[in-house]
Backbone atoms as SQL, in Angstrom:
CREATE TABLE atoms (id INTEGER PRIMARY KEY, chain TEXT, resi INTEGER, resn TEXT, atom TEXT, x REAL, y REAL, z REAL);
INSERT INTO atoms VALUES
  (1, 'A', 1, 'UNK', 'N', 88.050, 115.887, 132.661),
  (2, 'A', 1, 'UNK', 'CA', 88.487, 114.990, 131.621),
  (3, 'A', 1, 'UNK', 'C', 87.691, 115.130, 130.320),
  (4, 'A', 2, 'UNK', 'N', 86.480, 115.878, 130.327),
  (5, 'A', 2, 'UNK', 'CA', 85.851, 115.714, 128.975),
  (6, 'A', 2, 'UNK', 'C', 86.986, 116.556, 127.983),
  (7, 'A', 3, 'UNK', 'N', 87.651, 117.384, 128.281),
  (8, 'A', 3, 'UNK', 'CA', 88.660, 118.054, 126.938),
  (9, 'A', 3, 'UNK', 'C', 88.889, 117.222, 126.449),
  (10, 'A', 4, 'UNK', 'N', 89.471, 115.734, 127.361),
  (11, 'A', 4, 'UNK', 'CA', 90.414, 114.810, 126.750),
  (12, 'A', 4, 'UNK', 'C', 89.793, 114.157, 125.812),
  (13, 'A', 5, 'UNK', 'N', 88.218, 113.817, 126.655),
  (14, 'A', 5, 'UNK', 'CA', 87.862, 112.142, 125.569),
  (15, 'A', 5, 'UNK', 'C', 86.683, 112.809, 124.537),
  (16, 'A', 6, 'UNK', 'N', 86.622, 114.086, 124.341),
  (17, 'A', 6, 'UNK', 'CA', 85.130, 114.652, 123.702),
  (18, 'A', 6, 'UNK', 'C', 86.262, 114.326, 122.470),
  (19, 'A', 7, 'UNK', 'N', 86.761, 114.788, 121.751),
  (20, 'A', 7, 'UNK', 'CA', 87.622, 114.828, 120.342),
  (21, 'A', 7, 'UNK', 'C', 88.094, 113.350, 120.241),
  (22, 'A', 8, 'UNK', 'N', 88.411, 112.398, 121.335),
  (23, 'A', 8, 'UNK', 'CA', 88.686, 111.205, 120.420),
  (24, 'A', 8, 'UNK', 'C', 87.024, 110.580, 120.297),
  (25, 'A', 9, 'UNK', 'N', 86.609, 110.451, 121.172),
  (26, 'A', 9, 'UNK', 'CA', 84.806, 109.780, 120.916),
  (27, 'A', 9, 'UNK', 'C', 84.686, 110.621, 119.606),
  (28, 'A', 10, 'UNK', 'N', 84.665, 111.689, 119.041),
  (29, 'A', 10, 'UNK', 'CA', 84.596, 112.698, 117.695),
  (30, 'A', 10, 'UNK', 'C', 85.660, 111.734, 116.431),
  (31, 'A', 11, 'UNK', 'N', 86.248, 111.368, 117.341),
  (32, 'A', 11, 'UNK', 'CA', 86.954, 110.474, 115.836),
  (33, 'A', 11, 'UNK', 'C', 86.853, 109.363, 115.795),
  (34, 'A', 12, 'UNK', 'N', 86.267, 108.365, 116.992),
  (35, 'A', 12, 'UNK', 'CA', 85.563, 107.121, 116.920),
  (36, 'A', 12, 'UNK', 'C', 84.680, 107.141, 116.293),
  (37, 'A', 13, 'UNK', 'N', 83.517, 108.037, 116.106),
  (38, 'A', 13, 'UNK', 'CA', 82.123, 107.756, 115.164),
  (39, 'A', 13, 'UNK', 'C', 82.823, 108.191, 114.194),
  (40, 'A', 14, 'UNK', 'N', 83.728, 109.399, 113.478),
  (41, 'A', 14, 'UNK', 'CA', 84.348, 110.095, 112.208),
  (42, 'A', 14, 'UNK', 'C', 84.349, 108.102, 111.855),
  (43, 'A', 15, 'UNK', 'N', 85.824, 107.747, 112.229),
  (44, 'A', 15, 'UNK', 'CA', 86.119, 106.647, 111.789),
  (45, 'A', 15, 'UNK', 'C', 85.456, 105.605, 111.177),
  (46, 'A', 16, 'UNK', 'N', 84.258, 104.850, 112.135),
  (47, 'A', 16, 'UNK', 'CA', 84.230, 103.688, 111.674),
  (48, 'A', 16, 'UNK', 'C', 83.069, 104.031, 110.788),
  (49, 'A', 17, 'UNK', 'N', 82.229, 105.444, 110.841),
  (50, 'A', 17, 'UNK', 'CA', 81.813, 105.477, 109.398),
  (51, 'A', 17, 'UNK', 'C', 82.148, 105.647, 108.506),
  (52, 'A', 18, 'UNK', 'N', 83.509, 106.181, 108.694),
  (53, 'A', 18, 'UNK', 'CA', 84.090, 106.290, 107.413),
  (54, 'A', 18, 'UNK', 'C', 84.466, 105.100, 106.826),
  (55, 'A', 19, 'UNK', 'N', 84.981, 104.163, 107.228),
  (56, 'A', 19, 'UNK', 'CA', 84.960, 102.810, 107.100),
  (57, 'A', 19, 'UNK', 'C', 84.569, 102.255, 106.860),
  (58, 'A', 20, 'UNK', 'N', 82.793, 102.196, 106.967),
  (59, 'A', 20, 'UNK', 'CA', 81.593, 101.538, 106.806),
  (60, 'A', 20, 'UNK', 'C', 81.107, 102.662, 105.579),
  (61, 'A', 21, 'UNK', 'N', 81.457, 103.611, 104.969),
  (62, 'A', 21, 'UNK', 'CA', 81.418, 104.034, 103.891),
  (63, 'A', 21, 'UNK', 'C', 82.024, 103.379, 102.351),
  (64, 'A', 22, 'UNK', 'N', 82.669, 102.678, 102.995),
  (65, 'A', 22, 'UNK', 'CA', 83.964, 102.021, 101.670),
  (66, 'A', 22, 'UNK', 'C', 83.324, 100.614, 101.991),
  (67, 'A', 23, 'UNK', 'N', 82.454, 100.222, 102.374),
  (68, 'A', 23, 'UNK', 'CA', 81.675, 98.641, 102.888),
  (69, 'A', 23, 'UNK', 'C', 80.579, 98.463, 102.001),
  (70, 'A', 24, 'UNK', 'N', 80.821, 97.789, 101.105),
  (71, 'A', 24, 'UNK', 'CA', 79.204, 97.619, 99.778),
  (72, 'A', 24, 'UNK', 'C', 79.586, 95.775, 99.211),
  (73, 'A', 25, 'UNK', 'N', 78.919, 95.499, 99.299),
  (74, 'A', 25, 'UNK', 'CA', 79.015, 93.836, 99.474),
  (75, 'A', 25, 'UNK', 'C', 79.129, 93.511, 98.175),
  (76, 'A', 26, 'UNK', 'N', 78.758, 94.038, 97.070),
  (77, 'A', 26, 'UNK', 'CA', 78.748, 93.452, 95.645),
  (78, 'A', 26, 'UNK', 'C', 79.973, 94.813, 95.083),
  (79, 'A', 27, 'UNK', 'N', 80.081, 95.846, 95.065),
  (80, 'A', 27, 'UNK', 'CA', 80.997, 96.415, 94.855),
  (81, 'A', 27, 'UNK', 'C', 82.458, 97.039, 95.422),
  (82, 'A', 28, 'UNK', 'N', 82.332, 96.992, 96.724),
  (83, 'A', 28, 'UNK', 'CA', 83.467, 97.577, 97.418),
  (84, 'A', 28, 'UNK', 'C', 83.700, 98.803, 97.421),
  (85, 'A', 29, 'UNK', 'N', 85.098, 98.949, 98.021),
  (86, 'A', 29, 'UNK', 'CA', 86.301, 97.925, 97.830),
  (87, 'A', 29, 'UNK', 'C', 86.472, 97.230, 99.309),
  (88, 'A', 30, 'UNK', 'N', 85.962, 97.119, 100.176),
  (89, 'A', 30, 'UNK', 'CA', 85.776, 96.387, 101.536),
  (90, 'A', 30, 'UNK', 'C', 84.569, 95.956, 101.372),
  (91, 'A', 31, 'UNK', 'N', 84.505, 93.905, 100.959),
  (92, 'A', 31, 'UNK', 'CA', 83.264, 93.615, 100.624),
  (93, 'A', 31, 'UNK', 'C', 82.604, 92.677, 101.773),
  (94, 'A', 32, 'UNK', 'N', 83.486, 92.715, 102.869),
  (95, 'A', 32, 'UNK', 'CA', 83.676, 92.249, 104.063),
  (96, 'A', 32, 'UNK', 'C', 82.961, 92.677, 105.381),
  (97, 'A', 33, 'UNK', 'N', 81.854, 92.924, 106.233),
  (98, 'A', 33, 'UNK', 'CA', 81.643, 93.215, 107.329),
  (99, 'A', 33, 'UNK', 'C', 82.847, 93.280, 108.417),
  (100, 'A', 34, 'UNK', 'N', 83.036, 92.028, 108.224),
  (101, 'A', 34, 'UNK', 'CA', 84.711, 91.688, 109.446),
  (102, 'A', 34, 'UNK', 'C', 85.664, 92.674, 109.057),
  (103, 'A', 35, 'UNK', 'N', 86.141, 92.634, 107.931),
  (104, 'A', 35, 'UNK', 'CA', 87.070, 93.574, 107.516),
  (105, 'A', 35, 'UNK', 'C', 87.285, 95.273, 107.930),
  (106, 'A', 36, 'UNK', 'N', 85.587, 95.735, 108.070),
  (107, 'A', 36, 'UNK', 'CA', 85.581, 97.233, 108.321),
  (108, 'A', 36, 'UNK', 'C', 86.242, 96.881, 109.548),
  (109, 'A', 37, 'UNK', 'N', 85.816, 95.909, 110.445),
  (110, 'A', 37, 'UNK', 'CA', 86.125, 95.681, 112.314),
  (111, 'A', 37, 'UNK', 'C', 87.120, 95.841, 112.428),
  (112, 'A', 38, 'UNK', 'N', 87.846, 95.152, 111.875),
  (113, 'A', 38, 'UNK', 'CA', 89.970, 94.661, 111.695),
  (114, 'A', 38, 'UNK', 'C', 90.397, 96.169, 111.268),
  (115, 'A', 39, 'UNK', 'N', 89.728, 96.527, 110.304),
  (116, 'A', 39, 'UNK', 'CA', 90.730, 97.885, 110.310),
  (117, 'A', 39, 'UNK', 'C', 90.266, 99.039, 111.383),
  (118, 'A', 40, 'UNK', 'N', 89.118, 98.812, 111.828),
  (119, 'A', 40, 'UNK', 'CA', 89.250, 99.493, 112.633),
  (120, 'A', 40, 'UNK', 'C', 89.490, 99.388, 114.392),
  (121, 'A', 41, 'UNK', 'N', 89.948, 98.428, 114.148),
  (122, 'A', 41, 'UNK', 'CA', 90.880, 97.864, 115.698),
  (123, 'A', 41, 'UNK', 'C', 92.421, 98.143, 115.189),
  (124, 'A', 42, 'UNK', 'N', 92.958, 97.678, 114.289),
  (125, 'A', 42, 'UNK', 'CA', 93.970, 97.715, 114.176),
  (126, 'A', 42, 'UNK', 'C', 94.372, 99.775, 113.943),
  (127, 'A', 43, 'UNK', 'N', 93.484, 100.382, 113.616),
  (128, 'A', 43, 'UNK', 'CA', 93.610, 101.762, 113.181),
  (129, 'A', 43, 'UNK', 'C', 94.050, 102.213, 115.331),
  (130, 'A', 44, 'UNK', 'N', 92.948, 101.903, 116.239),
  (131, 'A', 44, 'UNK', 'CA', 92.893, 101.997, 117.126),
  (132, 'A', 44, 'UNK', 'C', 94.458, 101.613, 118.063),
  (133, 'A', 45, 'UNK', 'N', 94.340, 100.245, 117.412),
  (134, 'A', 45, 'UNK', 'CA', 96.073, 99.951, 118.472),
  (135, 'A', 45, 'UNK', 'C', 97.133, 100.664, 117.825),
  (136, 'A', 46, 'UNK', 'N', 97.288, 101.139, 116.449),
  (137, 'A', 46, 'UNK', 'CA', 98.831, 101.344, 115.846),
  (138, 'A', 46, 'UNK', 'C', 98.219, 103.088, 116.495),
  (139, 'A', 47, 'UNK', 'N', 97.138, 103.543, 116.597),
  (140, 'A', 47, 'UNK', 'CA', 97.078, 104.960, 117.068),
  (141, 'A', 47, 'UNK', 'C', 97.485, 104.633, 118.168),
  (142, 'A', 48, 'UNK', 'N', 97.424, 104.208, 119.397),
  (143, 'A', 48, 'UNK', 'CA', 97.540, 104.415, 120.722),
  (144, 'A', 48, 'UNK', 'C', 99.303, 104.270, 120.972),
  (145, 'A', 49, 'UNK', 'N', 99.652, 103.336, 120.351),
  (146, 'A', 49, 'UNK', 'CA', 101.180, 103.373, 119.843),
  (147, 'A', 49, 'UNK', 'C', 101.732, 104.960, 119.278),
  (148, 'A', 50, 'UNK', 'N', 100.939, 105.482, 117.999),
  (149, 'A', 50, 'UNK', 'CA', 101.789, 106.791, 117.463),
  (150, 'A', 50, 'UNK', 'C', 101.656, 107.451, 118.858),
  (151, 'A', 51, 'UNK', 'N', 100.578, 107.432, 119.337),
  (152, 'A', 51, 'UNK', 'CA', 100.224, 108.325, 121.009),
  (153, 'A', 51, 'UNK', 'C', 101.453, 108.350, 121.907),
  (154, 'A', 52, 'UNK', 'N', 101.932, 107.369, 122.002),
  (155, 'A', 52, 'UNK', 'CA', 102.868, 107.084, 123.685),
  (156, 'A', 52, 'UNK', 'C', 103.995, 107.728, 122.957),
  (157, 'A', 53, 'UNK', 'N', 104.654, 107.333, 121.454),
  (158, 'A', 53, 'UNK', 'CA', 105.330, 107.953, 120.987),
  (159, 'A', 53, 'UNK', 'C', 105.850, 109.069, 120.669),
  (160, 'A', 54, 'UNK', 'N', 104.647, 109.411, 119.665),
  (161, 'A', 54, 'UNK', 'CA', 104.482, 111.432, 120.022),
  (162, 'A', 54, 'UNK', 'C', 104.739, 112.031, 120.898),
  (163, 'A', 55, 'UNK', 'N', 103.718, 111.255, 122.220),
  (164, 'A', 55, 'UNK', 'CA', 103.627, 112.106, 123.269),
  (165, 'A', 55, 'UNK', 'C', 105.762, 112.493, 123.924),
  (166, 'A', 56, 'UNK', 'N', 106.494, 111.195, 123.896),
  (167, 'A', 56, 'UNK', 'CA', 107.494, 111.145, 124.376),
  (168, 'A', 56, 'UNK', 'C', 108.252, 112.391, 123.669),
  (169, 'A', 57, 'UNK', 'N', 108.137, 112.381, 122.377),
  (170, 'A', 57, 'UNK', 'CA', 108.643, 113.058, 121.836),
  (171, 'A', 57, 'UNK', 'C', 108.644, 115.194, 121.792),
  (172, 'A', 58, 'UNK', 'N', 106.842, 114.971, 121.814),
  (173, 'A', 58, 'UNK', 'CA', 106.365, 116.368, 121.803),
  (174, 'A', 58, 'UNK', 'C', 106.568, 116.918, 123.676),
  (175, 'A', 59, 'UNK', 'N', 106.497, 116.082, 124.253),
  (176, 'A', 59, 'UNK', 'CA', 106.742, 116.618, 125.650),
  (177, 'A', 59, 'UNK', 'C', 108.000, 117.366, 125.969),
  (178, 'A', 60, 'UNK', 'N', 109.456, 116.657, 125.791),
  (179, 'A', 60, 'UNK', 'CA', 110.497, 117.152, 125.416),
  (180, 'A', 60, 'UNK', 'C', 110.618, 118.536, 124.854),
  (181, 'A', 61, 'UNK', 'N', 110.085, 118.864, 123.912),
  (182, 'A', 61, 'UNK', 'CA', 110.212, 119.696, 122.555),
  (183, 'A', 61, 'UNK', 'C', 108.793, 120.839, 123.389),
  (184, 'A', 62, 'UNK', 'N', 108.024, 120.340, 123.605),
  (185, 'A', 62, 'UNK', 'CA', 107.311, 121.808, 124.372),
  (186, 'A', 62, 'UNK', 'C', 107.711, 122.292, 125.573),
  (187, 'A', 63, 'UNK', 'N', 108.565, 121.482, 126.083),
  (188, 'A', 63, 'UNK', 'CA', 108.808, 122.173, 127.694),
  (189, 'A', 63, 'UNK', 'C', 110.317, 123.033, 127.628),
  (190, 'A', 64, 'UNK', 'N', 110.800, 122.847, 126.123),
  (191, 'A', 64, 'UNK', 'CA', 112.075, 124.173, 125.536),
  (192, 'A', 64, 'UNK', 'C', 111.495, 125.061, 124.965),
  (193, 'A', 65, 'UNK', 'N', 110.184, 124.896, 124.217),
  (194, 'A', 65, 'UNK', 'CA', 109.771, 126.316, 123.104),
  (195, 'A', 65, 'UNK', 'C', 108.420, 126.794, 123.850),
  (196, 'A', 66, 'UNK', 'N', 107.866, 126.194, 124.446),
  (197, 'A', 66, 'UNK', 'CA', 106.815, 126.775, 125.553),
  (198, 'A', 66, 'UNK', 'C', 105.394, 126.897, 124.507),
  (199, 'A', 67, 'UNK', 'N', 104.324, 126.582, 125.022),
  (200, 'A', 67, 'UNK', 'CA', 103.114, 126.896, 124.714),
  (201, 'A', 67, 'UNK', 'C', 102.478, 127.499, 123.816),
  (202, 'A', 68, 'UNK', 'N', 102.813, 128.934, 123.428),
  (203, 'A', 68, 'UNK', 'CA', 102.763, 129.940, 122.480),
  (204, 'A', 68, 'UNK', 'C', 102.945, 129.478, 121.044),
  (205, 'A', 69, 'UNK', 'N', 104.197, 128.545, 121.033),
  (206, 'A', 69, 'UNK', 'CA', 104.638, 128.301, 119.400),
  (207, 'A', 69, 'UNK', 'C', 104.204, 126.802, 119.293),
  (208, 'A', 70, 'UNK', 'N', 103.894, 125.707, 120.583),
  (209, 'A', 70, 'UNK', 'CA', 103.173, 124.269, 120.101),
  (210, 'A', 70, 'UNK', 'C', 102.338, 124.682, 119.953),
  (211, 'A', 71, 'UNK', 'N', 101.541, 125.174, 120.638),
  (212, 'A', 71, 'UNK', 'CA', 99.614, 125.629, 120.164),
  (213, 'A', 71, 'UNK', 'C', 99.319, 125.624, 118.619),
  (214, 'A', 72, 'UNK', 'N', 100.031, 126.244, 118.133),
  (215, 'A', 72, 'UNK', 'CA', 99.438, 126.813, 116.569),
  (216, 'A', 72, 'UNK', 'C', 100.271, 125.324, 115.904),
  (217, 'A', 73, 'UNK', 'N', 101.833, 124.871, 116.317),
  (218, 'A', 73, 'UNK', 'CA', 102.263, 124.128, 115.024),
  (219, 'A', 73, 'UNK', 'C', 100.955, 122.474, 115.052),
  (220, 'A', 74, 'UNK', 'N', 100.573, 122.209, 116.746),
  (221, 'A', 74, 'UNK', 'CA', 99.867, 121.101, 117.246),
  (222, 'A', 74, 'UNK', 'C', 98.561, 121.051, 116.212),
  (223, 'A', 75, 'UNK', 'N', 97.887, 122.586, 116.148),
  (224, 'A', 75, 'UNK', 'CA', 96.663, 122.226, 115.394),
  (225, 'A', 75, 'UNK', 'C', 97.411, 122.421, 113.902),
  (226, 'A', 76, 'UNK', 'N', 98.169, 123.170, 113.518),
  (227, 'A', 76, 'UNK', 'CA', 98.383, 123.052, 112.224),
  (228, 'A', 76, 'UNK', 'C', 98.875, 121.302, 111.531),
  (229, 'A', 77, 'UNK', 'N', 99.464, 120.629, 112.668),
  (230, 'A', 77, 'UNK', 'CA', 99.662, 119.268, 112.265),
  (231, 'A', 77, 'UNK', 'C', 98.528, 118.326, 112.397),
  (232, 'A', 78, 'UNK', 'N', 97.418, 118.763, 113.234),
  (233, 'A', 78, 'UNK', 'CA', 96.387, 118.211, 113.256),
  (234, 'A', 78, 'UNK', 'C', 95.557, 118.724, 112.478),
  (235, 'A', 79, 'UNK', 'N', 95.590, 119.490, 111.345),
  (236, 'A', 79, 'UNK', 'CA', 94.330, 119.815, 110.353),
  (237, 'A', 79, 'UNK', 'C', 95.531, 119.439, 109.309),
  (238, 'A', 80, 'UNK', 'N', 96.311, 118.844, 109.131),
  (239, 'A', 80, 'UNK', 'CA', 97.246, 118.046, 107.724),
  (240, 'A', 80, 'UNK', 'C', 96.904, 116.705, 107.998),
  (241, 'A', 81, 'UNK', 'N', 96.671, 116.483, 109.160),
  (242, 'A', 81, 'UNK', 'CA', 96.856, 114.627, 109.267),
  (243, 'A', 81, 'UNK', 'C', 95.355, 114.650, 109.024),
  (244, 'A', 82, 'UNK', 'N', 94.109, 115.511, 109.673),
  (245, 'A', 82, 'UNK', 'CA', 93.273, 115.099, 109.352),
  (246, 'A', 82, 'UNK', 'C', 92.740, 115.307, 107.511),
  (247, 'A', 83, 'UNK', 'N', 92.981, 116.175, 107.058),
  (248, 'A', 83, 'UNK', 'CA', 93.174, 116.470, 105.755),
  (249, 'A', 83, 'UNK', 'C', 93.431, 115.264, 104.579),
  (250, 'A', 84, 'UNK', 'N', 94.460, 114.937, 105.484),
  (251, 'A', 84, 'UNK', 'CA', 94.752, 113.789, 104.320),
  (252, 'A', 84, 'UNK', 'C', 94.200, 112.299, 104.333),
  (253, 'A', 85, 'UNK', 'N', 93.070, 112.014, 105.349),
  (254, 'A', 85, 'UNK', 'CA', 92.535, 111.104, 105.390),
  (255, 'A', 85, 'UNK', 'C', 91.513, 111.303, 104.280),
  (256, 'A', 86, 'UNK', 'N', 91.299, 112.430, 103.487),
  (257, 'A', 86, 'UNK', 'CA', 90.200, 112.276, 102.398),
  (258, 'A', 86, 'UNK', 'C', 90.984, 111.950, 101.138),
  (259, 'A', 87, 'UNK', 'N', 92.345, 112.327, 101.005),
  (260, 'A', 87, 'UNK', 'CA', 93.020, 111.930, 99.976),
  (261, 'A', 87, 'UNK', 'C', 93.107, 109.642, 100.088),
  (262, 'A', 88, 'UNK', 'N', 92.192, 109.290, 101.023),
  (263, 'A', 88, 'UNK', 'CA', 92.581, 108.145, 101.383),
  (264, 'A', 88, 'UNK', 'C', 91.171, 107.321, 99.989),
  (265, 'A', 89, 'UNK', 'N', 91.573, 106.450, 98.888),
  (266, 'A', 89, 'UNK', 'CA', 90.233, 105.855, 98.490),
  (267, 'A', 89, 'UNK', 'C', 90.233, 104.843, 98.726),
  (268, 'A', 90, 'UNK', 'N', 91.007, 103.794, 99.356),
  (269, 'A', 90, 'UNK', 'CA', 91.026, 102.326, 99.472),
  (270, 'A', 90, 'UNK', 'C', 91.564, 102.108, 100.855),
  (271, 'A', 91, 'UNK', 'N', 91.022, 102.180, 101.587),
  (272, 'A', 91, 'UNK', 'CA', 92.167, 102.002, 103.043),
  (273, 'A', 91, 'UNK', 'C', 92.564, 100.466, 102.753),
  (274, 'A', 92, 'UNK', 'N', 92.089, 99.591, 102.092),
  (275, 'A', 92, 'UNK', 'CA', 92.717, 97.875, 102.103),
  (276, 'A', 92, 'UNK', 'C', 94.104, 97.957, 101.100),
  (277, 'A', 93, 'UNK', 'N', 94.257, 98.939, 100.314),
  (278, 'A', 93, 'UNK', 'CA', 95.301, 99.082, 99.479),
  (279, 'A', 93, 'UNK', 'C', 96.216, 100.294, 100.124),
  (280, 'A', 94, 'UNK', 'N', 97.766, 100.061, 99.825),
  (281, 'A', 94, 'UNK', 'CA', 98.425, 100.742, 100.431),
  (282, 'A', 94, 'UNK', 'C', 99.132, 100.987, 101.700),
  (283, 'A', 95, 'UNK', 'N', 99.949, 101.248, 102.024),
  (284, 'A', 95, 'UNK', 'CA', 100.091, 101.887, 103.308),
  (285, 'A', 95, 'UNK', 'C', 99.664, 103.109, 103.935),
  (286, 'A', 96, 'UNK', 'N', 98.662, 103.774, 103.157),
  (287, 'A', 96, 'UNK', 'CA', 98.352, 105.290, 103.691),
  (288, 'A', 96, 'UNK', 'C', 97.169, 105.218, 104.921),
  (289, 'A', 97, 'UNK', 'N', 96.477, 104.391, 104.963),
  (290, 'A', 97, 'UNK', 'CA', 95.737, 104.041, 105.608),
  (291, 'A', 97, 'UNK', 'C', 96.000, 103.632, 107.284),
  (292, 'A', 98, 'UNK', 'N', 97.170, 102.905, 107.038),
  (293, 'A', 98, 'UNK', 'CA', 98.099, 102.882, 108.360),
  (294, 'A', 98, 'UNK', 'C', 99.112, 103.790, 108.413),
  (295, 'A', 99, 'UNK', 'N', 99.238, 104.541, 108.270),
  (296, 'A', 99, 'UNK', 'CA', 99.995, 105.561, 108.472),
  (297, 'A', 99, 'UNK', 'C', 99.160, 106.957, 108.544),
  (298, 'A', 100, 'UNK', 'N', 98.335, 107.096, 107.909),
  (299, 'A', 100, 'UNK', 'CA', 97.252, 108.326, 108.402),
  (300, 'A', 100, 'UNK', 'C', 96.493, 108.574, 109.643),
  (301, 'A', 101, 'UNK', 'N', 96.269, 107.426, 109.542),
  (302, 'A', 101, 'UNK', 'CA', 94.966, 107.392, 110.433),
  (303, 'A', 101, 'UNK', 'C', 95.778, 107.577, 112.098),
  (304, 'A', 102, 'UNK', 'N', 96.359, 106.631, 112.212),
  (305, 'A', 102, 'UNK', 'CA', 96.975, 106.726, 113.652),
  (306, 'A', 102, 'UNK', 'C', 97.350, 108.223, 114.207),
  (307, 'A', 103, 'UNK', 'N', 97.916, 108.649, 112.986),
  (308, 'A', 103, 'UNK', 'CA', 98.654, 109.813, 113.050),
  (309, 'A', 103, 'UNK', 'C', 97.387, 110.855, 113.939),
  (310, 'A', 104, 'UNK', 'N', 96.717, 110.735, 112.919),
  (311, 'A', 104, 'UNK', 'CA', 95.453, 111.666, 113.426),
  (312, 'A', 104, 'UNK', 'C', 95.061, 111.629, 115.046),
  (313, 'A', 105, 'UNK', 'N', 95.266, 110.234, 116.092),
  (314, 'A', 105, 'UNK', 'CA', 95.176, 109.923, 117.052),
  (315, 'A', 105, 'UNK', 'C', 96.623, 110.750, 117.676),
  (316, 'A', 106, 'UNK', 'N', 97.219, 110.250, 117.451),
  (317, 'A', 106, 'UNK', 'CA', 98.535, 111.219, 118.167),
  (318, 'A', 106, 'UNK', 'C', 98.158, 112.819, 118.298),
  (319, 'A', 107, 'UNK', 'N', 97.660, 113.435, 116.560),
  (320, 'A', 107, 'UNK', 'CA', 97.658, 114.789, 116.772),
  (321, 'A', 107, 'UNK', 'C', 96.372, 115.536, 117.963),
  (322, 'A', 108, 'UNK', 'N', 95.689, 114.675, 117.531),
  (323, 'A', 108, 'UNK', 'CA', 94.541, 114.993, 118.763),
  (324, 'A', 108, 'UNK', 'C', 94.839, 114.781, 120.007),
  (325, 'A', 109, 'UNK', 'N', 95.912, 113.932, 120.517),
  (326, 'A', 109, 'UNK', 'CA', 96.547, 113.947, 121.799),
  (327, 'A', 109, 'UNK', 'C', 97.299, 115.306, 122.057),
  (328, 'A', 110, 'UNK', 'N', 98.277, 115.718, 121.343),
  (329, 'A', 110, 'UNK', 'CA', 98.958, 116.584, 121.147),
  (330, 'A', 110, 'UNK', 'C', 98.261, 117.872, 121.625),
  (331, 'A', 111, 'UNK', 'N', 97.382, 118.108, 120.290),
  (332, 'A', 111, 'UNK', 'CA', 96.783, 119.186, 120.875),
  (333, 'A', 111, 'UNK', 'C', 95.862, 119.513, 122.260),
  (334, 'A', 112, 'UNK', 'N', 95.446, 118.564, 122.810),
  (335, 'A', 112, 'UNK', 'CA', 94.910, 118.623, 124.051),
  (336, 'A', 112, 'UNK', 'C', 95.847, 118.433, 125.283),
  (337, 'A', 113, 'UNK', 'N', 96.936, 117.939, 124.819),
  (338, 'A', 113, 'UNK', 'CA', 97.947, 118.332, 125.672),
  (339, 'A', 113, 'UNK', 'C', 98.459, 119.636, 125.932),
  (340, 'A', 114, 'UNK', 'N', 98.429, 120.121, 124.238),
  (341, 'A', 114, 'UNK', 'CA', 98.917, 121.487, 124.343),
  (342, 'A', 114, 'UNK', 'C', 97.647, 122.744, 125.227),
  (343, 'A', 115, 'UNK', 'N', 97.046, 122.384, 125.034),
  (344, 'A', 115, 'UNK', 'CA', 95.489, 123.082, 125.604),
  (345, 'A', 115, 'UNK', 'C', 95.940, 123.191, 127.011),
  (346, 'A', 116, 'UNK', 'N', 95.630, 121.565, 127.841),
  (347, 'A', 116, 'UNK', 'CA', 96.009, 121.587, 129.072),
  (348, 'A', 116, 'UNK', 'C', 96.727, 122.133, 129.744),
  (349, 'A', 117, 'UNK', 'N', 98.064, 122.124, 128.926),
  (350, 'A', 117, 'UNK', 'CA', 98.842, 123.203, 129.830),
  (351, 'A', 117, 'UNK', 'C', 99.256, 123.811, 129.901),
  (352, 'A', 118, 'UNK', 'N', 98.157, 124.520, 128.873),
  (353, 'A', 118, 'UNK', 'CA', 97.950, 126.125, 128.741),
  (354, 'A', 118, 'UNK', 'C', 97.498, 126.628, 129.701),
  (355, 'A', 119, 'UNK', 'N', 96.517, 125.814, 129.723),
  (356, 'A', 119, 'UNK', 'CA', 95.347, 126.496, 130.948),
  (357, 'A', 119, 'UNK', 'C', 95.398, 126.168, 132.540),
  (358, 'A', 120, 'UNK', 'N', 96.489, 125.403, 132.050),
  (359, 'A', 120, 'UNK', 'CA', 96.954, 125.410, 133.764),
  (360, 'A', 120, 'UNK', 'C', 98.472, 126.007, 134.060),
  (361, 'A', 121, 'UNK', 'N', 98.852, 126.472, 133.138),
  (362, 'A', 121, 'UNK', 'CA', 99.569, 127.603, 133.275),
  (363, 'A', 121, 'UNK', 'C', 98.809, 129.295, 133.916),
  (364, 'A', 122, 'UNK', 'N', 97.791, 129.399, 133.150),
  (365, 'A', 122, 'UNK', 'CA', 96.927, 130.697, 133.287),
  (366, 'A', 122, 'UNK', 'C', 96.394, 130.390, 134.647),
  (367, 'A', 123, 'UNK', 'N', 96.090, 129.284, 135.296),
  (368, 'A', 123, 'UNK', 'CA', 95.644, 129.051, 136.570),
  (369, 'A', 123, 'UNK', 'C', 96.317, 128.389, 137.055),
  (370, 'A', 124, 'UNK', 'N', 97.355, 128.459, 137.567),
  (371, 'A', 124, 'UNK', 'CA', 97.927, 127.513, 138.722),
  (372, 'A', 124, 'UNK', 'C', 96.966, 127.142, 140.318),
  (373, 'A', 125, 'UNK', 'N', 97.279, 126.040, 140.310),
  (374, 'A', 125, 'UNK', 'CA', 97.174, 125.622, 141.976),
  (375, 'A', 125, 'UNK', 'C', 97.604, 125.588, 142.873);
């Protein structure tokens, strides 16, 4: 199981420092302690949601085009979603903030899905 949980624990610390980066009490723009928390619970549940979703979706769609061609599009969608979390300057303003971030949780599912069964293709039991 470490394939699975080493890359999200990697985006649990990414996250809530990033979060606690935008946290300055006299300037902001999160002048709130509580506030970094909330967004980052709420970043956590709407990800685990894009997750079950994706997953329904990308499962379908890899078990017709096979391994070879998700591998590359999985990380190529996972270095755009993560990408664009730097285009992010206000996560309290906007919708990009909820809509990025989760995303990034799905793609990291994705691709370790795609990994998995790769490699248990190359080794069967």
């Amino acid at each position: 199981m470490p394939l699975a949980t080493g890359p999200f624990v990697i985006l649990y610390i990414y996250l809530i420092s990033w979060l606690y980066g935008f946290y300055d009490e006299t300037s902001g723009p999160i002048f709130d302690n509580d506030e970094v928390l909330r967004l980052y619970q709420i970043q956590g549940i709407v990800g685990l949601i894009v997750v079950f979703v994706m997953m329904g979706i990308y499962v379908n769609f890899a078990d017709k085009v096979g391994v070879r061609v998700m591998l590359p599009i999985t990380a190529v969608l996972r270095a755009l979603s993560c990408l664009s979390i730097y285009f992010i300057e206000d996560p309290t303003q906007g919708p990009w903030f909820y809509i990025l971030v989760p995303t990034v949780h799905g793609t990291i599912a994705l691709v370790v899905v795609c990994i998995n069964g790769y490699i248990q293709k190359m080794f069967p039991t």
